[in-house]
BALOBA-1460 file (C-alpha; in Angstrom, 3 decimals):
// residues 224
<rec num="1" residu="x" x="14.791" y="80.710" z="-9.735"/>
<rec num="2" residu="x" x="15.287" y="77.236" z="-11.250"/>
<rec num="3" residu="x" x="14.759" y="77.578" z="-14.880"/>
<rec num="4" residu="x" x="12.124" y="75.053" z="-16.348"/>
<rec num="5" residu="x" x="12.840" y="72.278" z="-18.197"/>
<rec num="6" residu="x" x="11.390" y="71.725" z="-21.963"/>
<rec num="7" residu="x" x="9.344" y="68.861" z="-22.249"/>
<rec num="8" residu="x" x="11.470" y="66.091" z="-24.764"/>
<rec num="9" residu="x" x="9.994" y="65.919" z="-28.329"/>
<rec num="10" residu="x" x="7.032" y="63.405" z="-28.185"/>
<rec num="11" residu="x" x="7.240" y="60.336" z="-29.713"/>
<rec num="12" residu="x" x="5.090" y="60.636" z="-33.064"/>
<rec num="13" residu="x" x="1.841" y="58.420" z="-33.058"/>
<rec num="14" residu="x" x="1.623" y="55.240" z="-35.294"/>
<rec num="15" residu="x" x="-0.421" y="52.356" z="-36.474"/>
<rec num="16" residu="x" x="2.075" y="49.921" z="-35.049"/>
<rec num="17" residu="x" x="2.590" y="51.910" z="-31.682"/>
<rec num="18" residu="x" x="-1.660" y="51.336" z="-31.308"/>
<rec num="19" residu="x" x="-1.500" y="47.890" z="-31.937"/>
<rec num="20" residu="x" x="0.999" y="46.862" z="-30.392"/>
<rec num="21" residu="x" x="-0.925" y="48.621" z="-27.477"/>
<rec num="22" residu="x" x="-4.175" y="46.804" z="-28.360"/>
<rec num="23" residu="x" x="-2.425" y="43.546" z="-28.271"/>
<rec num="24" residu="x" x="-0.894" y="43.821" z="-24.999"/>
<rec num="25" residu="x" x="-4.418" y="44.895" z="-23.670"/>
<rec num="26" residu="x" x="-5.620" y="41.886" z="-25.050"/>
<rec num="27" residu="x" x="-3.793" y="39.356" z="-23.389"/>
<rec num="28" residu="x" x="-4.113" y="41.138" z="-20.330"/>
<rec num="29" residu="x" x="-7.658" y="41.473" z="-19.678"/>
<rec num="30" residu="x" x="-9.185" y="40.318" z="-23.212"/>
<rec num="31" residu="x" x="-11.305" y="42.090" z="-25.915"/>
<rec num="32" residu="x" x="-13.060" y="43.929" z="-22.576"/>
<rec num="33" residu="x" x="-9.782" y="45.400" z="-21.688"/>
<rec num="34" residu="x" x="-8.585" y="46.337" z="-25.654"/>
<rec num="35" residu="x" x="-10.883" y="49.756" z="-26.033"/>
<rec num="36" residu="x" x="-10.028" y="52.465" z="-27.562"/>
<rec num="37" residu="x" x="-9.760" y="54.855" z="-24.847"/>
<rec num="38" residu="x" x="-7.645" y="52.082" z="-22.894"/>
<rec num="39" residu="x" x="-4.673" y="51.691" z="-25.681"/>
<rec num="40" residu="x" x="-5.283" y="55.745" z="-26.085"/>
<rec num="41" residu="x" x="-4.537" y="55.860" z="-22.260"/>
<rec num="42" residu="x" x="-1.762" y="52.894" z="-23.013"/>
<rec num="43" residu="x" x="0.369" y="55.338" z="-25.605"/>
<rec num="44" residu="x" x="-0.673" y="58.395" z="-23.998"/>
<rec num="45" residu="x" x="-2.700" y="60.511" z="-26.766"/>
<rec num="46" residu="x" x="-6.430" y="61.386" z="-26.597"/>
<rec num="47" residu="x" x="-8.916" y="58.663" z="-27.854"/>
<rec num="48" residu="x" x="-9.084" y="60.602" z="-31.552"/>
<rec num="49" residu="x" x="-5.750" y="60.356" z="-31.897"/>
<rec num="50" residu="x" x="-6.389" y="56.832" z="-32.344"/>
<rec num="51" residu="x" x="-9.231" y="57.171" z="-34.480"/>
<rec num="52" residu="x" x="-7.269" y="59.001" z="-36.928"/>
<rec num="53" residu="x" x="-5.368" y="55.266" z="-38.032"/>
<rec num="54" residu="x" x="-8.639" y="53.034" z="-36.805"/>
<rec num="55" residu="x" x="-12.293" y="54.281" z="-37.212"/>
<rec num="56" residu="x" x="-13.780" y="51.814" z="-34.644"/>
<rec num="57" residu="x" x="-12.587" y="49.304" z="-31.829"/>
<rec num="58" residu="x" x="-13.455" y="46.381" z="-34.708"/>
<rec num="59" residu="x" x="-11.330" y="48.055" z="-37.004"/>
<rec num="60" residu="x" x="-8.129" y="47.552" z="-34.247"/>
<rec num="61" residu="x" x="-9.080" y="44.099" z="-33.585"/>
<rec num="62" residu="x" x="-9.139" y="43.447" z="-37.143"/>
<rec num="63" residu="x" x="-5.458" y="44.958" z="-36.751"/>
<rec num="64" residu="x" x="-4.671" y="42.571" z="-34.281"/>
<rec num="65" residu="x" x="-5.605" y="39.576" z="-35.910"/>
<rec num="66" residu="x" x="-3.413" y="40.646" z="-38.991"/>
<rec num="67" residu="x" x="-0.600" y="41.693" z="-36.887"/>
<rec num="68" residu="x" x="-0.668" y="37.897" z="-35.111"/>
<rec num="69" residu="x" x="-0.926" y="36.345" z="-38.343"/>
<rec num="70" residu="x" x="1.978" y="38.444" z="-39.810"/>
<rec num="71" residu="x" x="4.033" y="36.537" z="-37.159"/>
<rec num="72" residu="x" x="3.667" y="33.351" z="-38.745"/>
<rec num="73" residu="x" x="6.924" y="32.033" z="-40.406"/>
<rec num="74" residu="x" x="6.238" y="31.473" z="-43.759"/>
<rec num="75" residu="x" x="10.406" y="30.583" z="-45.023"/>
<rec num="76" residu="x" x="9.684" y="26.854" z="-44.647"/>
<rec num="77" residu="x" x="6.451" y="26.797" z="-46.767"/>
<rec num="78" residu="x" x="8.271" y="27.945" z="-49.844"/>
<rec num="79" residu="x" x="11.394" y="25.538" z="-49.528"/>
<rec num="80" residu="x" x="10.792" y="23.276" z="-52.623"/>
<rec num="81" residu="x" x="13.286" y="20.920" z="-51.190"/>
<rec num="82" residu="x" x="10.872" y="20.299" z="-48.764"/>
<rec num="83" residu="x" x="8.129" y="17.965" z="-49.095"/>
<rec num="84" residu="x" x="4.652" y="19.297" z="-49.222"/>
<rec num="85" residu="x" x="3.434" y="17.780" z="-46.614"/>
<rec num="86" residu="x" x="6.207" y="18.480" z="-43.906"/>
<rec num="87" residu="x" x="5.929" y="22.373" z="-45.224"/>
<rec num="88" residu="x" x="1.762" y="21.862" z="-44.505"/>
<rec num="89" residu="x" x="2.906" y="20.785" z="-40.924"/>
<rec num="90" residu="x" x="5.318" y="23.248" z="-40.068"/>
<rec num="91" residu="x" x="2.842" y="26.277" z="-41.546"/>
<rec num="92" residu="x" x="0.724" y="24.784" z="-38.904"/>
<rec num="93" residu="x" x="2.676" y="24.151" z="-36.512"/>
<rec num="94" residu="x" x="4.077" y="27.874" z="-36.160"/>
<rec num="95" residu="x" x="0.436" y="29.558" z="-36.852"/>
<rec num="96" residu="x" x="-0.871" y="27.344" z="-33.974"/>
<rec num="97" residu="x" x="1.932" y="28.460" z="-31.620"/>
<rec num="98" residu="x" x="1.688" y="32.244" z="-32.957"/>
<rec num="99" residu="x" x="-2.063" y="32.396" z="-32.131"/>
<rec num="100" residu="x" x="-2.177" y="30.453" z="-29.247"/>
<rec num="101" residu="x" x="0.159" y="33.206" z="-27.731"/>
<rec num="102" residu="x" x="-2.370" y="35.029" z="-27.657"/>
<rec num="103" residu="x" x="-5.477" y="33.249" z="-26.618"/>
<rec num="104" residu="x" x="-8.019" y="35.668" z="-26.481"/>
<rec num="105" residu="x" x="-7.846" y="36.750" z="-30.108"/>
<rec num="106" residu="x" x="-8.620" y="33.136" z="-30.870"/>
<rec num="107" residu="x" x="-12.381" y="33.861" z="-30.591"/>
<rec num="108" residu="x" x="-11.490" y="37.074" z="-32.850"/>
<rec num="109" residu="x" x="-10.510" y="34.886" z="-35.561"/>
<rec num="110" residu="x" x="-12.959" y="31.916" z="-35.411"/>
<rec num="111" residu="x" x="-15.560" y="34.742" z="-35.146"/>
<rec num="112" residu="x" x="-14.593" y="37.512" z="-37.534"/>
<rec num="113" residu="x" x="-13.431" y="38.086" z="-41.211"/>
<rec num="114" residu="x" x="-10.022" y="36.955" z="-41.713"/>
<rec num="115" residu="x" x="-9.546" y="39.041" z="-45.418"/>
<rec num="116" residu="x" x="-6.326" y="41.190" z="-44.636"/>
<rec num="117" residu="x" x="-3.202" y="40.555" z="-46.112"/>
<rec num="118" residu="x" x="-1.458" y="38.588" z="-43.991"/>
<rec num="119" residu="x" x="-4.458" y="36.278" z="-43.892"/>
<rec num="120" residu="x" x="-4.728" y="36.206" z="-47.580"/>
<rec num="121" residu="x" x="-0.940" y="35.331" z="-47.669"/>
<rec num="122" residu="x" x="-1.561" y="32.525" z="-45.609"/>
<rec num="123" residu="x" x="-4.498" y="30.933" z="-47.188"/>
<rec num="124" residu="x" x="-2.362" y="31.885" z="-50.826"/>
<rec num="125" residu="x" x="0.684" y="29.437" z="-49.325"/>
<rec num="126" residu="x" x="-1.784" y="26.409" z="-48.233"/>
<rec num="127" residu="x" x="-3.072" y="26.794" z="-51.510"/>
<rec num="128" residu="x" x="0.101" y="26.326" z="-53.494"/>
<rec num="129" residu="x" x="0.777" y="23.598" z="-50.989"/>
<rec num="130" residu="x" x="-2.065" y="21.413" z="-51.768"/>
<rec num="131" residu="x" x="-1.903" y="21.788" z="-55.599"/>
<rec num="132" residu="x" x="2.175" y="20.843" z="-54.935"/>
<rec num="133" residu="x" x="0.299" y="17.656" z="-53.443"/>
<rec num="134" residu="x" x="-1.575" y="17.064" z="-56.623"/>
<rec num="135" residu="x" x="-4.846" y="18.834" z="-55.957"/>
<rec num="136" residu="x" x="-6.465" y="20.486" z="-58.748"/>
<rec num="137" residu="x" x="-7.720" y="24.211" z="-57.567"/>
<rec num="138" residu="x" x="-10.794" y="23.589" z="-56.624"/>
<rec num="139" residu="x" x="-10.201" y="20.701" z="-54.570"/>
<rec num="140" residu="x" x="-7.131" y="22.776" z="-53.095"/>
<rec num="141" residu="x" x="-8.874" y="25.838" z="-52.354"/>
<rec num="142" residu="x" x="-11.769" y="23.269" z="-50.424"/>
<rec num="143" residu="x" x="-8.938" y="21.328" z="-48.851"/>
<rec num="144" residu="x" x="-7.815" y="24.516" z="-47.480"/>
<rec num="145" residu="x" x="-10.605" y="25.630" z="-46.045"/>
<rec num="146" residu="x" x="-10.964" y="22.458" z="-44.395"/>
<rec num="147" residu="x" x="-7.500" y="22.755" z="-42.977"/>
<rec num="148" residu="x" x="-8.106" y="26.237" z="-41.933"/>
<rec num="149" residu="x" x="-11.321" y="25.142" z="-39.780"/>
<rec num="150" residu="x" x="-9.582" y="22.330" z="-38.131"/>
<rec num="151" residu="x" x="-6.555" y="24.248" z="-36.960"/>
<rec num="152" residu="x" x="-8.393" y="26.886" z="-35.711"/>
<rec num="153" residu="x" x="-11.255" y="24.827" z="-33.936"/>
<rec num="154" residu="x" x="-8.174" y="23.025" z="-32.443"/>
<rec num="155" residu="x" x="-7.292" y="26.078" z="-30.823"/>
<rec num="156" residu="x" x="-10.698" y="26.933" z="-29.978"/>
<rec num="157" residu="x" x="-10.521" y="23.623" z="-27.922"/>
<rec num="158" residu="x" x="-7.414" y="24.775" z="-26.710"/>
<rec num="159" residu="x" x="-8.665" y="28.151" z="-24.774"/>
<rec num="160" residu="x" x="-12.436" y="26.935" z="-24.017"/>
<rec num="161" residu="x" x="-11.623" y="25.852" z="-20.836"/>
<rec num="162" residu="x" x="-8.575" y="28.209" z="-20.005"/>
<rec num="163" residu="x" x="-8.125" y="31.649" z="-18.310"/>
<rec num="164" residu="x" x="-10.253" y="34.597" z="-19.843"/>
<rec num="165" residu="x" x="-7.048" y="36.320" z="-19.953"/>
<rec num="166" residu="x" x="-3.353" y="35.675" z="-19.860"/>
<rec num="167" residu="x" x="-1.184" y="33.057" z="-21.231"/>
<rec num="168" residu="x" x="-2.298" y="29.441" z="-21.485"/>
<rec num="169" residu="x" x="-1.158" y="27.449" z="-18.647"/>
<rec num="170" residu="x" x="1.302" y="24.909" z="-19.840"/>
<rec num="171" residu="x" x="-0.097" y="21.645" z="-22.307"/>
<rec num="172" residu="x" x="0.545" y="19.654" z="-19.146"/>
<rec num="173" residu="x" x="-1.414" y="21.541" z="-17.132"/>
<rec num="174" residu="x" x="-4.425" y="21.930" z="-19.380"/>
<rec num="175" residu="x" x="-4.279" y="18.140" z="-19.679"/>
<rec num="176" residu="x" x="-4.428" y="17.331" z="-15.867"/>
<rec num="177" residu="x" x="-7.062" y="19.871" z="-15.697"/>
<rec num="178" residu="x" x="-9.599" y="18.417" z="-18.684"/>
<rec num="179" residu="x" x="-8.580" y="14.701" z="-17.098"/>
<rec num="180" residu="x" x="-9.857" y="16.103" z="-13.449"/>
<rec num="181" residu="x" x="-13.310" y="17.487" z="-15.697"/>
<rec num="182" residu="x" x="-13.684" y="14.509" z="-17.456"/>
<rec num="183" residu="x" x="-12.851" y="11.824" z="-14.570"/>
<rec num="184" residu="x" x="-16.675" y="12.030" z="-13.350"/>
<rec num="185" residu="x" x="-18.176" y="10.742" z="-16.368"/>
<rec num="186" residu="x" x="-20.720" y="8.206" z="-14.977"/>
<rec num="187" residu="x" x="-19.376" y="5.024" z="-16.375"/>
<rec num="188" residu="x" x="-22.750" y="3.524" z="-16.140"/>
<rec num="189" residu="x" x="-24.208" y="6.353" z="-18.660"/>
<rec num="190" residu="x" x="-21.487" y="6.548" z="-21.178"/>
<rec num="191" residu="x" x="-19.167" y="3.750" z="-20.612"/>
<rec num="192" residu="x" x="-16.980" y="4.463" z="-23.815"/>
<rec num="193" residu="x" x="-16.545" y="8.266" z="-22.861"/>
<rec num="194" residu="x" x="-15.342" y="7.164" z="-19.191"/>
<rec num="195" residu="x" x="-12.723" y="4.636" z="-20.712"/>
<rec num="196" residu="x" x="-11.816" y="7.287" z="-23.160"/>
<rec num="197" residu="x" x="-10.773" y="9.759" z="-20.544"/>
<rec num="198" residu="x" x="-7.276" y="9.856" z="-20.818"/>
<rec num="199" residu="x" x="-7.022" y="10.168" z="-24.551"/>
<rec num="200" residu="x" x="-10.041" y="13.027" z="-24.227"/>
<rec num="201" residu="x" x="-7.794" y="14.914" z="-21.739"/>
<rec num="202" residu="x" x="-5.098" y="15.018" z="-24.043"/>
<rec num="203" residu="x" x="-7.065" y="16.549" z="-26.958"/>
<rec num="204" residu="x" x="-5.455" y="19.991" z="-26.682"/>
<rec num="205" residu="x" x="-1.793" y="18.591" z="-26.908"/>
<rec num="206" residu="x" x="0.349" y="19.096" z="-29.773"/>
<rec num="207" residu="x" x="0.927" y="15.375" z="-30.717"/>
<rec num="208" residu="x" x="-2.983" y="15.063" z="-31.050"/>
<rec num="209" residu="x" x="-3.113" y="17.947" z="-33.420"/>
<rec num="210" residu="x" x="-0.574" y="16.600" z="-35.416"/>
<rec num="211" residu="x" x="-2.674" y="13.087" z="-35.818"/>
<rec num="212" residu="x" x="-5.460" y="15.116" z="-36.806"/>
<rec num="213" residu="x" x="-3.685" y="17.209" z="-39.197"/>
<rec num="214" residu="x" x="-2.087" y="14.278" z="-40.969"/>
<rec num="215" residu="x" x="-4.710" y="11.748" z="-41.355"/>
<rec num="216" residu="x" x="-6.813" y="14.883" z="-42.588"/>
<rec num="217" residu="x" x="-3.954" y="15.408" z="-45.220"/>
<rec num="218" residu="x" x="-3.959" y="12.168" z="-46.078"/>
<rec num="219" residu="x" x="-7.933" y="12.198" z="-46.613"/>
<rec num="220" residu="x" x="-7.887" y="15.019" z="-48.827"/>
<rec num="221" residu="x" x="-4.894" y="13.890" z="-51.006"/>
<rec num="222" residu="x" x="-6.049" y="10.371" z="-50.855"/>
<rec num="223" residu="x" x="-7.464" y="10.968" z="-55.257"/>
<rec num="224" residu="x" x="-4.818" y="13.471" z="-55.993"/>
């Protein structure tokens, strides 16, 4: 009689093991398919096992949203050599492409507290940013909020009109596709709109974030 085998030692449960569940959920299906019992199933313990590190499925998604922000490269923002407002782009720049990896935790940030560390890091660096720029802290810390709400309402823009779940399609693609939606503006109606097609379709493109970004810079720094 074949003797039986032992079962291997199991792999020990941890924080990062459930998120990194709960994220993969989440760009596969979206905040639907990210439940508890789902990345329980996904790392193969029972649902409390889970609910020993998270109490609730808003507690993991709050996890989420700090994990994806703890991806942003931050090595750039605190190169004095650097000026301030090239550091400001490129903090941009790489939270925009971190996030936007992800597109259905978008509406998890625009709609939800954003008070964990890595999010308080963040908001810490723009800070020290702006007063580099000349800003007193008051006008910094509203200049950064200001910042904050057009980056991520740019990427709001960015998956409003894409798949609920998944990757984005490429910028090229989502540009063709707004053009096709906005090609049968009656001309008649809204005359400006309909010539203003082309540069509507390209909204969600990285140069025309960039033109926001910096004429918004240069608004705010405009008394410094």
């Amino acid at each position: 009689m074949a003797q039986r085998r032992r079962p291997g030692p199991r792999r020990a449960l941890s924080e990062d093991m459930i998120l990194d569940a709960a994220v993969d959920l989440l760009d596969e299906g979206g905040t639907a398919a990210a439940s508890v019992r789902s990345i329980a199933a996904r790392v193969g313990v029972a649902p409390n096992a889970v609910y020993t590190y998270f109490p609730n499925k808003a507690a993991v998604l709050q996890g989420v949203v700090e994990r994806i922000l703890g991806e942003v490269e931050h090595d750039t923002v605190v190169d004095q050599a650097r000026p301030w407002g090239e550091r400001v782009e490129s903090l941009a720049l790489h939270l925009r492409e971190r996030v936007l990896a992800h597109p259905a935790a978008v509406p998890l940030m625009v709609g939800g507290p954003m008070d964990g560390r890595n999010a308080l890091t963040l908001n810490e660096h723009l800070l020290e940013l702006l007063c580099d720029a000349g800003l007193t802290p008051t006008d910094a810390a509203r200049a950064s909020y200001l910042i904050v709400v057009y980056v991520f309402g740019s990427m709001a823009l960015n998956v409003a009109h894409g798949p609920d779940s998944g990757p984005l399609p490429p910028e090229a693609d989502r540009v063709a596709d707004r053009r096709q939606r906005f090609s049968s503006i009656p001309a008649e109606a809204f005359p400006r709109s309909a010539a203003a097609t082309d540069t509507i379709a390209s909204f969600v493109t990285t140069e025309q974030f960039l033109w926001g970004l910096r004429r918004l810079l240069d608004g705010v720094t405009a008394r410094a």
